[in-house]
ROSE-4610 file (N, C-alpha, C; in Angstrom, 1 decimal, always signed):
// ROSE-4610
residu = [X/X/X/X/X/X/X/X/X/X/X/X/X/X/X/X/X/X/X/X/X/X/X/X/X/X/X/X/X/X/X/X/X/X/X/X/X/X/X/X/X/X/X/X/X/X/X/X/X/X/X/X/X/X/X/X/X/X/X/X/X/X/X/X/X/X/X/X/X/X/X/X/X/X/X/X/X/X/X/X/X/X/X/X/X/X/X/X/X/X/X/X/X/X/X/X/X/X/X/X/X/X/X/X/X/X/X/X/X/X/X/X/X/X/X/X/X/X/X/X/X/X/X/X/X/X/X/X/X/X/X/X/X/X/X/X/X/X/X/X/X/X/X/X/X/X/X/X/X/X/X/X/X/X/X/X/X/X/X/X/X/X/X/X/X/X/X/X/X/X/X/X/X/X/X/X/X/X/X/X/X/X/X/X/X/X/X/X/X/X/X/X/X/X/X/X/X/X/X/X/X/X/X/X/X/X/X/X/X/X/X/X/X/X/X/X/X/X/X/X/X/X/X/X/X/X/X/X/X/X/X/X/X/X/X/X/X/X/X/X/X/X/X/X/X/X/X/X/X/X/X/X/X/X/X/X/X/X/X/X/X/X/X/X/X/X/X/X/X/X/X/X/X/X/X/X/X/X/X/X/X/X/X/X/X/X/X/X/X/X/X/X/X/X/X/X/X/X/X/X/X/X/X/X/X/X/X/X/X/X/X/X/X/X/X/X/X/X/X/X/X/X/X/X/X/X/X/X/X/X/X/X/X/X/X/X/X/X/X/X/X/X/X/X/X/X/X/X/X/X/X/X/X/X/X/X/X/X/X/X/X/X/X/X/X/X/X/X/X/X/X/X/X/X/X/X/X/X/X/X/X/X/X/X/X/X/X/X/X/X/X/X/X/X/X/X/X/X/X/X/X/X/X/X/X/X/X/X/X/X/X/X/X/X/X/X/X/X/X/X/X/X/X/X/X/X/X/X/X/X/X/X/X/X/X/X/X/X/X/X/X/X/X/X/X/X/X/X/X/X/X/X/X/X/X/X/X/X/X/X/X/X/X/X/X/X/X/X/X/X/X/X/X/X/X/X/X/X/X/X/X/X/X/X/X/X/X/X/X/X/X/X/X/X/X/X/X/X/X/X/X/X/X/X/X/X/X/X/X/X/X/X/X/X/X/X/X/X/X/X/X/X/X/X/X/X/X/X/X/X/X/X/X/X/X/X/X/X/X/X/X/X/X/X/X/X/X/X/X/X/X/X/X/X/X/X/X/X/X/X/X/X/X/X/X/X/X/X/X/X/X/X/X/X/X/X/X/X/X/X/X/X/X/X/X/X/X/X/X/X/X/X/X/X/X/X/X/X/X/X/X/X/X/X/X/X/X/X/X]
num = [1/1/1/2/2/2/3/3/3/4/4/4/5/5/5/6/6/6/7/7/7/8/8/8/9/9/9/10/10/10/11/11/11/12/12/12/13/13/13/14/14/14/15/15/15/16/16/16/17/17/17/18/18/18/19/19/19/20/20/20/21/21/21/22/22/22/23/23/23/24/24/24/25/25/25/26/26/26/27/27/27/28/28/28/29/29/29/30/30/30/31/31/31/32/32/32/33/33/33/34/34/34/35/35/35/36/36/36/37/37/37/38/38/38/39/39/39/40/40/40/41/41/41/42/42/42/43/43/43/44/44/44/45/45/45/46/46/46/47/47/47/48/48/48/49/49/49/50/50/50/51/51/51/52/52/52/53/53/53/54/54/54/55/55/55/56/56/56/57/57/57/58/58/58/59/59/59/60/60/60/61/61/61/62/62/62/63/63/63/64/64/64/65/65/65/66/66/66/67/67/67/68/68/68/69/69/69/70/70/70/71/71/71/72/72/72/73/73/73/74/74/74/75/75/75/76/76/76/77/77/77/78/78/78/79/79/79/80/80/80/81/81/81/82/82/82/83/83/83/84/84/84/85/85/85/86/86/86/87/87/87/88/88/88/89/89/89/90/90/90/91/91/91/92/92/92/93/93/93/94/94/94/95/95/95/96/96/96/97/97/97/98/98/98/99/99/99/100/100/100/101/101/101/102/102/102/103/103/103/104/104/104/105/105/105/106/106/106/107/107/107/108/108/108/109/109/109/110/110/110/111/111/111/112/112/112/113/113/113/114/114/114/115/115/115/116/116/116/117/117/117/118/118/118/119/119/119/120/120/120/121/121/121/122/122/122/123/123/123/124/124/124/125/125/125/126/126/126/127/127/127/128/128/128/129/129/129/130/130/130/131/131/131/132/132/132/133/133/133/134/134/134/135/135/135/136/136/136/137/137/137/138/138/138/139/139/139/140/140/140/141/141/141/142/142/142/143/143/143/144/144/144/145/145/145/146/146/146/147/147/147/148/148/148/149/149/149/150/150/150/151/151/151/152/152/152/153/153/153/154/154/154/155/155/155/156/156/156/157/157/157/158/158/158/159/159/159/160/160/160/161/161/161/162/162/162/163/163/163/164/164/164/165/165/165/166/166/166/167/167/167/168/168/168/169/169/169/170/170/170/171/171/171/172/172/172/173/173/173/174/174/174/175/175/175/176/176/176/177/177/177/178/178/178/179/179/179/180/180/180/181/181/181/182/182/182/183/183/183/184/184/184/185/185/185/186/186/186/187/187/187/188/188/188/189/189/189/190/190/190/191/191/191/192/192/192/193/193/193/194/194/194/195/195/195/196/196/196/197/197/197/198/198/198/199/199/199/200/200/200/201/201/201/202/202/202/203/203/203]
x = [+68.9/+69.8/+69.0/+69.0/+68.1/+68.6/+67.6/+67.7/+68.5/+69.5/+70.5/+69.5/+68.1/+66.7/+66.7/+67.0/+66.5/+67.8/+69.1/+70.1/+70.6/+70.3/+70.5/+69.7/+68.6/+68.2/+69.1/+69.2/+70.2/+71.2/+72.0/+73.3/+73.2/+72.4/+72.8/+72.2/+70.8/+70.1/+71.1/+72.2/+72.4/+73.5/+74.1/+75.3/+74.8/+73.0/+72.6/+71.9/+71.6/+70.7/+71.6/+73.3/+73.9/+74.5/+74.4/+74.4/+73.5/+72.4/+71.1/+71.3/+71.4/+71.6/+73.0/+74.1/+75.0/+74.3/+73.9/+73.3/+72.7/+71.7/+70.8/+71.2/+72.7/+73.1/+74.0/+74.1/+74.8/+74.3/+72.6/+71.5/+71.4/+71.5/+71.1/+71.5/+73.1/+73.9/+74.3/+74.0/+74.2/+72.8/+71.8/+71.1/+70.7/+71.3/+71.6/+72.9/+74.2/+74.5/+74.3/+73.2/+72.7/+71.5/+70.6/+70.4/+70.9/+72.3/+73.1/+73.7/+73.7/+74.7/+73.3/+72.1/+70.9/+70.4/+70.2/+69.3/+69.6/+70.7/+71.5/+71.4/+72.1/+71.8/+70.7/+69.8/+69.0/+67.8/+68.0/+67.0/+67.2/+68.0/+68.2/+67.3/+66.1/+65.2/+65.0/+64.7/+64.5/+63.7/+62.5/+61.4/+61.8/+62.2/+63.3/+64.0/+65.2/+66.4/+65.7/+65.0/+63.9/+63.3/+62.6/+61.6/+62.8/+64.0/+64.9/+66.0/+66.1/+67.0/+66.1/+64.5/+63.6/+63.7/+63.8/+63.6/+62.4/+62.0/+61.0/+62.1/+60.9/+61.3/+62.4/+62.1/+62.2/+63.6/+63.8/+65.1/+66.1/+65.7/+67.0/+67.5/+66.3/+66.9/+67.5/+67.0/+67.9/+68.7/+68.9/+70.9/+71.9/+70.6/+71.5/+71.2/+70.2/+69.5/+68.8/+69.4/+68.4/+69.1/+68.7/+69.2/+70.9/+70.7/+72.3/+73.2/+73.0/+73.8/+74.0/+73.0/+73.1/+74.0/+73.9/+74.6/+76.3/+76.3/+77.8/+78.3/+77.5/+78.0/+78.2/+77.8/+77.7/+79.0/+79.2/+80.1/+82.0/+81.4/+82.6/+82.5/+81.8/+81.8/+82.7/+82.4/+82.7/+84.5/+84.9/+85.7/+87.2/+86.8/+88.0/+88.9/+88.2/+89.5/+90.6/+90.3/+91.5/+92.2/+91.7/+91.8/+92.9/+92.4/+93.3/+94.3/+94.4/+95.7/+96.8/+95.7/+96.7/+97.4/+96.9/+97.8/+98.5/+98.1/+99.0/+99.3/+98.9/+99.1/+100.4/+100.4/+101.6/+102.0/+103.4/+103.5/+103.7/+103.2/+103.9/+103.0/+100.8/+99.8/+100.5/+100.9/+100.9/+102.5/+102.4/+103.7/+105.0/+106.7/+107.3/+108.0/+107.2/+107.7/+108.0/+108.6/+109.0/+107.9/+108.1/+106.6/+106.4/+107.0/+106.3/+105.7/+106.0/+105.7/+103.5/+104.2/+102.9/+101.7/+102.3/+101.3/+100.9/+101.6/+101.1/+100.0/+100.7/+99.8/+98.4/+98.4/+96.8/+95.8/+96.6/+95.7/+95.1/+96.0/+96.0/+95.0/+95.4/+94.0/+92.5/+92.5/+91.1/+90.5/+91.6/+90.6/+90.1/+90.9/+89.9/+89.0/+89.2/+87.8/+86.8/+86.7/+85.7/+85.1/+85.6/+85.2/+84.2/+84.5/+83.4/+82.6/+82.7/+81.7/+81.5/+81.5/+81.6/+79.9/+79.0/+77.6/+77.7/+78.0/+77.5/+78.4/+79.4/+80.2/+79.8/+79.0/+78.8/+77.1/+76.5/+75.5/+75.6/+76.8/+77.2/+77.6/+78.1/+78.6/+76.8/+76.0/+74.9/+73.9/+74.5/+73.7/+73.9/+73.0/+73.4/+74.2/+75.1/+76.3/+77.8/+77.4/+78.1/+80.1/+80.3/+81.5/+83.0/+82.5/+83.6/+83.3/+82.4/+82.0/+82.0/+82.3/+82.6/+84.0/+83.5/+84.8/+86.5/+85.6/+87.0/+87.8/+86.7/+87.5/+88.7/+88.5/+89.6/+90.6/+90.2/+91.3/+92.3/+91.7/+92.4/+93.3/+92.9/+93.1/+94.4/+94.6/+95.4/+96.8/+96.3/+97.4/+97.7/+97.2/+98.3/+99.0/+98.4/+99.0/+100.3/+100.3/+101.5/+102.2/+102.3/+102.8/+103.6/+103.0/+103.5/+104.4/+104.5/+105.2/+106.5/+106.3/+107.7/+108.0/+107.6/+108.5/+109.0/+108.7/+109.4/+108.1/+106.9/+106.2/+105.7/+106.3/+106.0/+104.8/+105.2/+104.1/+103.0/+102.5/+100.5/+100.0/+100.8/+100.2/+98.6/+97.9/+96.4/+95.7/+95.9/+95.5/+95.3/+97.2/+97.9/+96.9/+97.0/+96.4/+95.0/+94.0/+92.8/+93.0/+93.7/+93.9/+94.0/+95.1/+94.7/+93.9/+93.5/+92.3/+91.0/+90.9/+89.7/+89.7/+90.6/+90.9/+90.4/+90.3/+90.0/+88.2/+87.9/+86.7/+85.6/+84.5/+83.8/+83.3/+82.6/+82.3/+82.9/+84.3/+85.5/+85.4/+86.0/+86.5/+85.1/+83.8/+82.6/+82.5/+83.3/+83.2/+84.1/+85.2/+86.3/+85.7/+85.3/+85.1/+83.6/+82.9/+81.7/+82.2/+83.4/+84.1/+85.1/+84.9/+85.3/+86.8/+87.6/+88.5/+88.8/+89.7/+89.6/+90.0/+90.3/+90.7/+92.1/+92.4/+94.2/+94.6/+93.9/+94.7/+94.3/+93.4/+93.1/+94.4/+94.5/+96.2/+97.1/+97.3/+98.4/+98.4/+97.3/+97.1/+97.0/+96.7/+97.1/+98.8/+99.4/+100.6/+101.3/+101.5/+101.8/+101.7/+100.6/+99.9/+100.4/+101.0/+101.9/+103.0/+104.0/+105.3/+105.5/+105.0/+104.8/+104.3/+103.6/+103.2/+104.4/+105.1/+106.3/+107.5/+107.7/+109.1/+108.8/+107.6/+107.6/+107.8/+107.5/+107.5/+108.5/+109.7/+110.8/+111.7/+112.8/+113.5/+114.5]
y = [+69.7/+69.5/+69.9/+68.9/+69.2/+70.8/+71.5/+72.6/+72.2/+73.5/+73.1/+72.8/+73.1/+73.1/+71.4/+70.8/+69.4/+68.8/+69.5/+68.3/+68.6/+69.7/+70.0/+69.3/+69.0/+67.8/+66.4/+66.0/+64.8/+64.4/+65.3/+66.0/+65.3/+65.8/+65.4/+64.5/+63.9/+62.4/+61.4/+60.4/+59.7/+59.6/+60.1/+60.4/+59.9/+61.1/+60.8/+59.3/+58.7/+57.0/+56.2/+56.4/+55.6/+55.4/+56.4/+57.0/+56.0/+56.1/+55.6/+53.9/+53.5/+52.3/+51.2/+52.0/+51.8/+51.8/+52.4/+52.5/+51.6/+51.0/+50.0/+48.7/+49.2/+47.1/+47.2/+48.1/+48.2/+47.6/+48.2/+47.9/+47.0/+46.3/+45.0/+43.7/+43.9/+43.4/+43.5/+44.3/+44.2/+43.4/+43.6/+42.9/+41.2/+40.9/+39.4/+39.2/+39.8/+39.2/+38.8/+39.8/+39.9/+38.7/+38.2/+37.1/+35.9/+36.0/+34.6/+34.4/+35.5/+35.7/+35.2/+35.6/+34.7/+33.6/+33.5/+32.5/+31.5/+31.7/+30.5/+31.3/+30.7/+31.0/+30.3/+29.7/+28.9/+30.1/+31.5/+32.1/+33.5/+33.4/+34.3/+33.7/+34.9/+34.6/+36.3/+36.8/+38.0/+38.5/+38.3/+38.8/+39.0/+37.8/+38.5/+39.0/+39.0/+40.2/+41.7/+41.5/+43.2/+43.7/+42.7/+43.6/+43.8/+43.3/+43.3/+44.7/+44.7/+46.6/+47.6/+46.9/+48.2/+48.7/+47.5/+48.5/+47.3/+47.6/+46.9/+45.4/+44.1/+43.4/+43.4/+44.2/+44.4/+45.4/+46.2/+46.7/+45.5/+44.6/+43.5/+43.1/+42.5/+41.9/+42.9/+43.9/+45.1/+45.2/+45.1/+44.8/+43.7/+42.5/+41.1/+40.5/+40.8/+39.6/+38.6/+37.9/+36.7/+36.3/+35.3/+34.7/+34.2/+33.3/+33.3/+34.8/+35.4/+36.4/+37.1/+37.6/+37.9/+37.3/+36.1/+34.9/+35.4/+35.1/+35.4/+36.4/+37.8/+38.8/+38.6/+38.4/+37.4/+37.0/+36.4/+35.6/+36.3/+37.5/+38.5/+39.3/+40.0/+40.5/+39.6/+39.2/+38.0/+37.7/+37.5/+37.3/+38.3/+39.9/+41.0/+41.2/+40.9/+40.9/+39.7/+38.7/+37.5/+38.2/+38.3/+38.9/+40.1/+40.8/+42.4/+41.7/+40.5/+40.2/+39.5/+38.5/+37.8/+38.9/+39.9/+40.5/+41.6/+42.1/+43.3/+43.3/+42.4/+41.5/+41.3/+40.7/+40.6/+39.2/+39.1/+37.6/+36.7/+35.2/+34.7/+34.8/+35.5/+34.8/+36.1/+37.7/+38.2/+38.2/+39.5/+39.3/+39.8/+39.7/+39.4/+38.1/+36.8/+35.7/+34.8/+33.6/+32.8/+32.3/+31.6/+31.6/+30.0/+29.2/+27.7/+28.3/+29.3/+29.7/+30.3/+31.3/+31.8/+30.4/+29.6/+29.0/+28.5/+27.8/+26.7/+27.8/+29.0/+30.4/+30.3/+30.1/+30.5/+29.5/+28.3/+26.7/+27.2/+27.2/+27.4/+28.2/+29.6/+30.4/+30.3/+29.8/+29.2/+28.2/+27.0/+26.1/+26.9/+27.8/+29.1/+29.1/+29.8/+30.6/+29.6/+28.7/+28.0/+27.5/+27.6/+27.0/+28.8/+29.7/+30.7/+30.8/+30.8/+30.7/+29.7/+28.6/+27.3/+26.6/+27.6/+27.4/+28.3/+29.2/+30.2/+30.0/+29.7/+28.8/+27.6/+26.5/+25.2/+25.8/+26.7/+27.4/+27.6/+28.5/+28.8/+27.9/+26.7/+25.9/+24.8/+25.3/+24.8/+25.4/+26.7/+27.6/+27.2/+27.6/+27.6/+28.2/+29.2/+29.6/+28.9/+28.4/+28.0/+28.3/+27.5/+27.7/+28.2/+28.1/+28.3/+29.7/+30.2/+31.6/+32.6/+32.5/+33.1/+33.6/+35.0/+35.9/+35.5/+35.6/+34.8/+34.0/+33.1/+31.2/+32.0/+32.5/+33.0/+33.5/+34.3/+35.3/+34.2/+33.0/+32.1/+31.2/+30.9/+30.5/+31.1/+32.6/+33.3/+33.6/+33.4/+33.4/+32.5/+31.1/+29.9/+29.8/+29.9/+30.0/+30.7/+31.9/+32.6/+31.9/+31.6/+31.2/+29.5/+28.8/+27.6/+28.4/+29.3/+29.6/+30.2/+30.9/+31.3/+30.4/+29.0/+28.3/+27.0/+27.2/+26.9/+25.7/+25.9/+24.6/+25.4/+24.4/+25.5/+24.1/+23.0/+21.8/+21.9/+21.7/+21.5/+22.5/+23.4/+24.5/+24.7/+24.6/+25.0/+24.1/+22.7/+21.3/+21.2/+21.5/+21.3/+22.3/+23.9/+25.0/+25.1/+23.9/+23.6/+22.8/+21.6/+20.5/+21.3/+22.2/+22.6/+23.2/+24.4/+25.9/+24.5/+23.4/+22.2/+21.5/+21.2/+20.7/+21.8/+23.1/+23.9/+24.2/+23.9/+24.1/+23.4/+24.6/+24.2/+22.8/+22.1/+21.1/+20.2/+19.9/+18.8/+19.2/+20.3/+20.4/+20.2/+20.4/+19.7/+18.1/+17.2/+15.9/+15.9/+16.4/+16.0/+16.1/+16.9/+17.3/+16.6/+16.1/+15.3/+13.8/+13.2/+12.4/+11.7/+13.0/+13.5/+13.9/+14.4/+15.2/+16.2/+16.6/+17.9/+19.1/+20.6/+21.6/+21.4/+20.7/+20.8/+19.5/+18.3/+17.5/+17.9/+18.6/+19.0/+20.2/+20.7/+21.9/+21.1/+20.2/+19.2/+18.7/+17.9/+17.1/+18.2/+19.5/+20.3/+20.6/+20.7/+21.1/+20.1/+18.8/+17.8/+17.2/+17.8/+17.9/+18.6/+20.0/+21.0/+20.7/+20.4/+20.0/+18.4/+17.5/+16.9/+16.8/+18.1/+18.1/+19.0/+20.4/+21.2/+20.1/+19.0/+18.7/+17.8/+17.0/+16.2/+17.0/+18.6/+19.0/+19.8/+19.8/+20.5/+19.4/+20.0/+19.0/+18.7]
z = [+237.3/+238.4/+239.7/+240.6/+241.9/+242.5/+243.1/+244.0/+245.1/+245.6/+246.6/+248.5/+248.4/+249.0/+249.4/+248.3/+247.9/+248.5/+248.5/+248.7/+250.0/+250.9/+252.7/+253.6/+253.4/+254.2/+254.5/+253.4/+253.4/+254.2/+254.4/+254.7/+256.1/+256.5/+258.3/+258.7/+258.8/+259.6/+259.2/+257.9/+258.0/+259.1/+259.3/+260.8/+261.6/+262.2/+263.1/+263.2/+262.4/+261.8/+262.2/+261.6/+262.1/+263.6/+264.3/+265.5/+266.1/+265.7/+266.8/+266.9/+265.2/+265.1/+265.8/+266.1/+267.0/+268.4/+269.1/+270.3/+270.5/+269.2/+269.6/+269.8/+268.8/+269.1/+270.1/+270.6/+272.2/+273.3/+273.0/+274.0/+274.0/+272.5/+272.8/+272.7/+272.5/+273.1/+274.9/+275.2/+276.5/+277.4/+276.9/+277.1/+277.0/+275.7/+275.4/+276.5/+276.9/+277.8/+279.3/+279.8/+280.9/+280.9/+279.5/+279.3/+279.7/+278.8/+278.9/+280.9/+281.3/+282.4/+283.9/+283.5/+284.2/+284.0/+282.5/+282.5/+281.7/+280.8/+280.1/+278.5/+277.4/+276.2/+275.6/+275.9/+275.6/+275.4/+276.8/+276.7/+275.7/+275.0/+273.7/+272.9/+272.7/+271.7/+271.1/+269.7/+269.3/+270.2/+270.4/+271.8/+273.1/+273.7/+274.9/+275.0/+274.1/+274.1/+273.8/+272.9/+272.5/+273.7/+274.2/+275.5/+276.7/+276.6/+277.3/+277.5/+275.9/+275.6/+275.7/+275.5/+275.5/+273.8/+273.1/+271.7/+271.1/+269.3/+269.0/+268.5/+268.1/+267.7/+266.1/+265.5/+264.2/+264.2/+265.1/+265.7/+265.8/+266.7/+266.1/+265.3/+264.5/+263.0/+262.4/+262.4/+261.3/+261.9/+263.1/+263.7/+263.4/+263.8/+263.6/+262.2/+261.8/+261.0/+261.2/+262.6/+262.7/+264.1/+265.0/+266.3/+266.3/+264.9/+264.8/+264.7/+263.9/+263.8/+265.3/+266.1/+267.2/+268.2/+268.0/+268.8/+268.5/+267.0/+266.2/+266.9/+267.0/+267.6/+268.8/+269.5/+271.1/+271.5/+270.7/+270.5/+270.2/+269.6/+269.1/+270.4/+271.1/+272.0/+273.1/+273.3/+274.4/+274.5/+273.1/+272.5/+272.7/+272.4/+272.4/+272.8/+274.3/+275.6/+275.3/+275.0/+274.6/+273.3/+272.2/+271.2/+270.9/+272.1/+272.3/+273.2/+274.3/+274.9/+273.7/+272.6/+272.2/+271.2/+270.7/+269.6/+270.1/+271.4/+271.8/+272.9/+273.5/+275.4/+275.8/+276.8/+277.3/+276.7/+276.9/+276.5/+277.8/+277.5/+276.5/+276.0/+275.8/+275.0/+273.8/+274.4/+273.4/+272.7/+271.6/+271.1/+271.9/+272.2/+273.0/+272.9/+273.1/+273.1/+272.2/+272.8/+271.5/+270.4/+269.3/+269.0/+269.3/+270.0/+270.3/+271.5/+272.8/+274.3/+273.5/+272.9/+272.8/+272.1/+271.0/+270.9/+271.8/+272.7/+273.8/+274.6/+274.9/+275.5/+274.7/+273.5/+272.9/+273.2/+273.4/+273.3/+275.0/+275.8/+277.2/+277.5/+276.7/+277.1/+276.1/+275.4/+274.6/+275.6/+276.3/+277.0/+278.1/+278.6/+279.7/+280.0/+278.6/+277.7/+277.7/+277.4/+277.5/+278.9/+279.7/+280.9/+281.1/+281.2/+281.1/+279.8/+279.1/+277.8/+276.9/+277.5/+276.6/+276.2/+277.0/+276.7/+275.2/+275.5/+273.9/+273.2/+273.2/+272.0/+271.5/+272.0/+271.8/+271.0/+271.0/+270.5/+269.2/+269.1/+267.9/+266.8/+267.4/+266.2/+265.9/+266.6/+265.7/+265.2/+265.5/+263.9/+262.9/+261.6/+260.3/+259.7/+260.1/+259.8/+260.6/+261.3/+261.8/+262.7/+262.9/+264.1/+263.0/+261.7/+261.0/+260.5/+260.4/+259.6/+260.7/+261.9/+263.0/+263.3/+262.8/+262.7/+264.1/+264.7/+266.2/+265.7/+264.9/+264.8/+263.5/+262.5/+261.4/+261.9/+262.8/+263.3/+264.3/+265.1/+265.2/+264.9/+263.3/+262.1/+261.7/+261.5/+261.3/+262.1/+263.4/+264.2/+264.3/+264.3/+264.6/+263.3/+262.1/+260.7/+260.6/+261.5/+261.5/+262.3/+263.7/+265.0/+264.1/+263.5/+262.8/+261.6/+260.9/+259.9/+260.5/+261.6/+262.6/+263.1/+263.5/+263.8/+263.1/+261.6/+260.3/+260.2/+260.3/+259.7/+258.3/+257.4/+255.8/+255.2/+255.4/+254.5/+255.1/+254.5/+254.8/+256.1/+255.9/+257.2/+257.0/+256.2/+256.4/+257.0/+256.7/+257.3/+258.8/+259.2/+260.6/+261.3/+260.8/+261.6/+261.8/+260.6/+261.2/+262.1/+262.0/+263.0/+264.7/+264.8/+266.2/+266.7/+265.5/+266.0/+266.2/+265.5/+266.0/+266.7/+267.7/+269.0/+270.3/+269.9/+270.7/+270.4/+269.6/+269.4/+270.6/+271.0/+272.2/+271.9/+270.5/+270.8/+271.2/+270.6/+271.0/+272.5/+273.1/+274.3/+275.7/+275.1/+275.6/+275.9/+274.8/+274.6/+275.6/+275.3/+276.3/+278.1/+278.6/+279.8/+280.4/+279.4/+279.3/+279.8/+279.0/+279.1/+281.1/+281.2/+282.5/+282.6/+281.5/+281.7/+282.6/+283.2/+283.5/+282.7/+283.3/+282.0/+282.3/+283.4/+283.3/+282.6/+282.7/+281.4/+280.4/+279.6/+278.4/+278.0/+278.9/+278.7/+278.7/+279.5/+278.9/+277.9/+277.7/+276.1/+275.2/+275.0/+274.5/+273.9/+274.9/+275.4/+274.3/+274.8/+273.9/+272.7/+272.2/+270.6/+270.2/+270.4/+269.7/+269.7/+270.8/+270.5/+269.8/+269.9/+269.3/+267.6/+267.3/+265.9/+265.5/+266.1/+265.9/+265.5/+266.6/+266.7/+265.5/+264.9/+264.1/+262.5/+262.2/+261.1/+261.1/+261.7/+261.9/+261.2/+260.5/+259.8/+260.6]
């Protein structure tokens, strides 16, 4: 049986390891957004964001794993504040309201969102993980899932709730605006897509 000598060392560095290793993806996330916020996402590379937080290259990956991951995170960061309005916000995006008001509310504030971060969202769906393995998009997934179940769409809910959470997706809404839409017919055509898909699956 090891000496109690052998087992007090232990005890305390991992706390502090995890400690340090929090701090670093702080650094260096804040640094990738001070990237994205100069120079575009294009200039997120492991070497620049590193010489950027001031830590080594190899410090990242053991944070992110790889440029996508970092990105993903990026991406979640970016994300919270919609996130924390839509689940505990005011209504009509949080809870409070009816549930057709808040959906039309979530579509409304995603096309936002993208007019400020629609570079590092259109990034992310061409990593190799892609725009679907991106923790945000599920949790989107989940709320319209529910938001259609409270207002009685029970058939093919998984289909329908891809169908919308993919209309908001940065690539579609890039085509759209490339196309020369604006973001206020896109909230309309929005707008119309839901009650139109609601009124059609209501009996």
């Amino acid at each position: 049986m090891p000496t109690p000598s052998r087992l007090l060392p232990v005890a305390g560095p991992p706390t502090r390891v995890r400690r340090d290793a929090a701090a670093n993806s702080d650094r260096i996330l804040c640094a990738a957004v001070e990237l994205v916020q100069s120079e575009g996402v294009d200039a997120i590379t492991m070497d620049r964001v590193a010489e950027r937080a001031g830590v080594g290259k190899g410090t990242v990956f053991r944070a992110f794993g790889s440029r996508s991951g970092l990105l993903a995170a990026l991406t979640d960061e970016t994300e919270r504040d919609f996130q924390r309005g839509m689940l505990q916000g005011a209504p009509p995006l949080g809870p409070g309201a009816a549930p057709l008001d808040r959906l039309l509310a979530f579509g409304e504030g995603r096309l936002r969102l993208h007019a400020v971060h629609g570079q590092l969202f259109r990034e992310i769906a061409r990593t190799p993980t892609g725009k679907y393995d991106v923790p945000a998009r599920q949790v989107s997934m989940t709320h319209v899932r529910m938001l259609l179940r409270q207002l009685g769409v029970d058939a093919h809910l998984e289909v329908l709730s891809e169908a919308l959470v993919g209309t908001l997706d940065a690539d579609v809404v890039s085509q759209l605006l490339e196309r020369g839409l604006s973001e206020a017919e896109l909230i309309a055509g929005w707008r119309d897509l839901v009650l139109r898909l609601v009124g059609g699956c209501r009996p």
